[in-house]
N, C-alpha and C positions, 0 to 999 in steps of 0.2 A: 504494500500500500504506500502509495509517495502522494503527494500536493506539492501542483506545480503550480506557476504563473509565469506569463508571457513579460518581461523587461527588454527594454531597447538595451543592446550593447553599445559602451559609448563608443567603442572602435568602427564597429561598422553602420551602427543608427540602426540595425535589424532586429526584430523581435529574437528573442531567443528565451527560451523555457529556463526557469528559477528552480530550485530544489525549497520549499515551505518548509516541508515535515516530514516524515518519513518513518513505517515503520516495513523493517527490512526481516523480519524473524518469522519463520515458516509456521505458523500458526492458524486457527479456522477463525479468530478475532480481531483481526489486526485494528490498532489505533494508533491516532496520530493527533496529538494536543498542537493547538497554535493561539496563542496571546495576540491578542493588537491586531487583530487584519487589517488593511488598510480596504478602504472599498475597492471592488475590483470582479476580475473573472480569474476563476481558481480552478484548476483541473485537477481527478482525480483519477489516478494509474495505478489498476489492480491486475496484478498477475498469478494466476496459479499454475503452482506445480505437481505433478506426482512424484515428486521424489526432490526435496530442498536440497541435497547434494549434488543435482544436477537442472540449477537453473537455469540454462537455455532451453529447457522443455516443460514448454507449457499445456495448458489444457484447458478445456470449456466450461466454465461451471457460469451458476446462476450465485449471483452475491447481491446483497442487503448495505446498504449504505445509510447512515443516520449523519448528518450537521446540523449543526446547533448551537447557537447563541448560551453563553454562561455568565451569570451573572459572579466576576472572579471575590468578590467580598462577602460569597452565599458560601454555601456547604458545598453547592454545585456539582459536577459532574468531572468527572477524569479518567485517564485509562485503566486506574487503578480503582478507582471507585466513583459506583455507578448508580443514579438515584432508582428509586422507585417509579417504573415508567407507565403503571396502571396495568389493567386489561388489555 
């Protein structure tokens, strides 16, 4: 799971994709916490593997994406701990 954004490089004045957050660990949960966004368009690149020992082989699955807004002075929400999301 990575979050990208598009940044002019100042060498060439061309978009070119930003590294946000990233979580790189072979797992069926992945998160990725970011503070302060700036307003914008954010991409988000998910990959799966059959085998994390051998990531240049990928595969097709269906995946669940949540974003969300946290209020940081709350109890809030993190990768680590995660509120009460209801029914």
């Amino acid at each position: 799971l990575a979050v990208f954004r598009m940044d002019k490089d100042p060498e060439t004045e061309k978009d070119k994709p930003t590294l946000i957050a990233s979580d790189l660990t072979g797992v069926d949960n992945g998160c990725a916490e970011m503070m302060s966004l700036a307003p914008g368009i954010y991409y988000i690149v998910v990959r799966g593997t059959v085998r994390p020992e051998e990531p240049g082989k990928y595969t097709m699955n269906d995946y669940r994406l949540r974003v969300f807004t946290v209020d940081p002075s709350g109890p809030g929400y993190s990768c680590t701990k995660k509120p009460d999301m209801g029914p």
